[in-house]
C-alpha positions as CSV (number, residue, x, y, z in Angstrom):
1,X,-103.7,-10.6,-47.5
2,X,-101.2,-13.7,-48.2
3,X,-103.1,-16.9,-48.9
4,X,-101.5,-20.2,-49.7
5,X,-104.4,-21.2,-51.9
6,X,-104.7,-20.4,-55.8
7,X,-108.4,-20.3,-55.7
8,X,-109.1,-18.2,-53.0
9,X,-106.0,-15.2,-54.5
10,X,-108.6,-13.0,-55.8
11,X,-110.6,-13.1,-52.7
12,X,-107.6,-12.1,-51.2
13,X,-106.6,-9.3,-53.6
14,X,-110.5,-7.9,-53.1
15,X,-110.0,-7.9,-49.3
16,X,-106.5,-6.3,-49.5
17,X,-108.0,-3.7,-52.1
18,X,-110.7,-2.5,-49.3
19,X,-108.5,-2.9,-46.6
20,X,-107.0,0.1,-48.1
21,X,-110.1,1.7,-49.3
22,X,-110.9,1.5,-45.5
23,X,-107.5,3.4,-44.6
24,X,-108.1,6.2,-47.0
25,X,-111.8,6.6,-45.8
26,X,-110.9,6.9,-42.7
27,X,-108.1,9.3,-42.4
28,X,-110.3,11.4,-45.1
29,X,-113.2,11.4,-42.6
30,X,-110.6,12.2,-39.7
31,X,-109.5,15.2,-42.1
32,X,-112.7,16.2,-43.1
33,X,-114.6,15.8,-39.2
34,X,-111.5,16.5,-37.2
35,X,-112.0,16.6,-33.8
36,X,-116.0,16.8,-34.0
37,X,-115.9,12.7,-35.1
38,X,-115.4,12.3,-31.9
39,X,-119.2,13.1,-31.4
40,X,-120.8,11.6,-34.9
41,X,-122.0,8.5,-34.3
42,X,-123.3,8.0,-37.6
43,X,-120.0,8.2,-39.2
44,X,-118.3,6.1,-36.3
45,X,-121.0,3.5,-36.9
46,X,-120.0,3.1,-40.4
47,X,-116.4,3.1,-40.2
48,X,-117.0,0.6,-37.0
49,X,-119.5,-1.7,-39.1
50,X,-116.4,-2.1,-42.1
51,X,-114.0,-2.8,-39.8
52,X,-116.1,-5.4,-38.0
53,X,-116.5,-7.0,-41.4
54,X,-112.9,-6.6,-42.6
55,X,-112.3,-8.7,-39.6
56,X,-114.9,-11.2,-40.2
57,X,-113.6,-11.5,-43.6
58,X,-109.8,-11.9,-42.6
59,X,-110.9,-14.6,-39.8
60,X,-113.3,-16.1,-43.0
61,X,-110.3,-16.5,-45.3
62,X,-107.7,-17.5,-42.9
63,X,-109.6,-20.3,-42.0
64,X,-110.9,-21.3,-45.6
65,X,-107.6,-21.3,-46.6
66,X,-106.2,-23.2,-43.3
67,X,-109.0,-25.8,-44.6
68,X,-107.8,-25.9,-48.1
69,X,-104.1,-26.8,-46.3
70,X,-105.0,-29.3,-44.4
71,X,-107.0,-31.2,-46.9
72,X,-104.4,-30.8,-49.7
73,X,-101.6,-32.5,-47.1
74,X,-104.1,-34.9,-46.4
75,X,-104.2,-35.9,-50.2
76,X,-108.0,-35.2,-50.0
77,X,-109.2,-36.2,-53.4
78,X,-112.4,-33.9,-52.9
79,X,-112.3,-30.2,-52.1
80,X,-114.5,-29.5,-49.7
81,X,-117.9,-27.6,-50.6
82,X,-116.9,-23.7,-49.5
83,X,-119.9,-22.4,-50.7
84,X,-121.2,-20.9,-47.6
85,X,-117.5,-19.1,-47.0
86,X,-117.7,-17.7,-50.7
87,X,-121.3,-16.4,-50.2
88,X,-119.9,-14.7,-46.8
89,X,-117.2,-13.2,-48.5
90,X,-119.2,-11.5,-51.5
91,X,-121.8,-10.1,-49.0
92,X,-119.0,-8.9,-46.4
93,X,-117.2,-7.5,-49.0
94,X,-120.2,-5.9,-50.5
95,X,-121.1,-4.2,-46.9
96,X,-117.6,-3.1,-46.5
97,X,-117.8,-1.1,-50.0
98,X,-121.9,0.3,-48.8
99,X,-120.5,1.2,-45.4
100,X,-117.5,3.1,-46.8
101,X,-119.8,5.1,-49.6
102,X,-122.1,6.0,-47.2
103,X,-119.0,8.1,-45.2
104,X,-119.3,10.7,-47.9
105,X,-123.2,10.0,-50.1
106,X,-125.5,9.8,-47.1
107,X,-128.5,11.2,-45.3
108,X,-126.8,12.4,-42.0
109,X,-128.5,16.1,-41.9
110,X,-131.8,14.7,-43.2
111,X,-131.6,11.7,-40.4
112,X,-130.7,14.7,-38.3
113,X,-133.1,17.2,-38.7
114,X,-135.7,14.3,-38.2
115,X,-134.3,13.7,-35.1
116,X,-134.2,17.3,-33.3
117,X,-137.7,17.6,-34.6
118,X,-139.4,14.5,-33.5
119,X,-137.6,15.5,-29.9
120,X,-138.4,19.1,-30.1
121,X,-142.1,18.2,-30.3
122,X,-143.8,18.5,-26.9
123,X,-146.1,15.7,-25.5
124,X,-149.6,15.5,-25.1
């Protein structure tokens, strides 16, 4: 992702580099699941849960960086305190790399199994 500011480049080079860790998860789940994704909602929620926080991030570090802009054309002596959009970005990011493990090291059959037996089980 471009950025105009130096300090927020490797931000930008992490969010590119899962960007396409997203891509290749994806099409290797499509691959793998074919046309029975269509019916995995645990999978979907994942891949749904990184993108949402791709996004977030993206809209996080287009605006940090609009900020940094402004201020430097300003001639703003201070930088602004960012330390709420930094901490945003290492959590997101960190979600984004749990979320995209957890396509192929998960619990699915276990979480299933659980399931079809607590629903198999006849009331009282």
């Amino acid at each position: 992702m471009p950025v105009q500011s130096e300090q927020l480049r490797a931000h930008a080079r992490q969010l590119g580099r899962l960007i396409w860790r997203f891509n290749f998860a994806v099409n290797r789940a499509l691959i793998m699941y074919r046309e029975p994704i269509l019916d995995m909602q645990l999978v979907q929620e994942r891949i749904a849960n990184a993108a949402m926080d791709l996004f977030a991030s993206t809209c996080v570090l287009s605006r940090l960086d609009g900020e940094i802009q402004f201020a430097r054309r300003n001639g703003d002596a201070a930088a602004p305190d960012h330390s709420a959009a930094d901490l945003f970005l290492r959590q997101s990011f960190r979600r984004i790399r749990r979320f995209l493990a957890g396509l192929t090291d998960n619990d699915d059959k276990a979480v299933l199994t659980a399931a079809k037996s607590c629903l198999a089980k006849p009331t009282s």
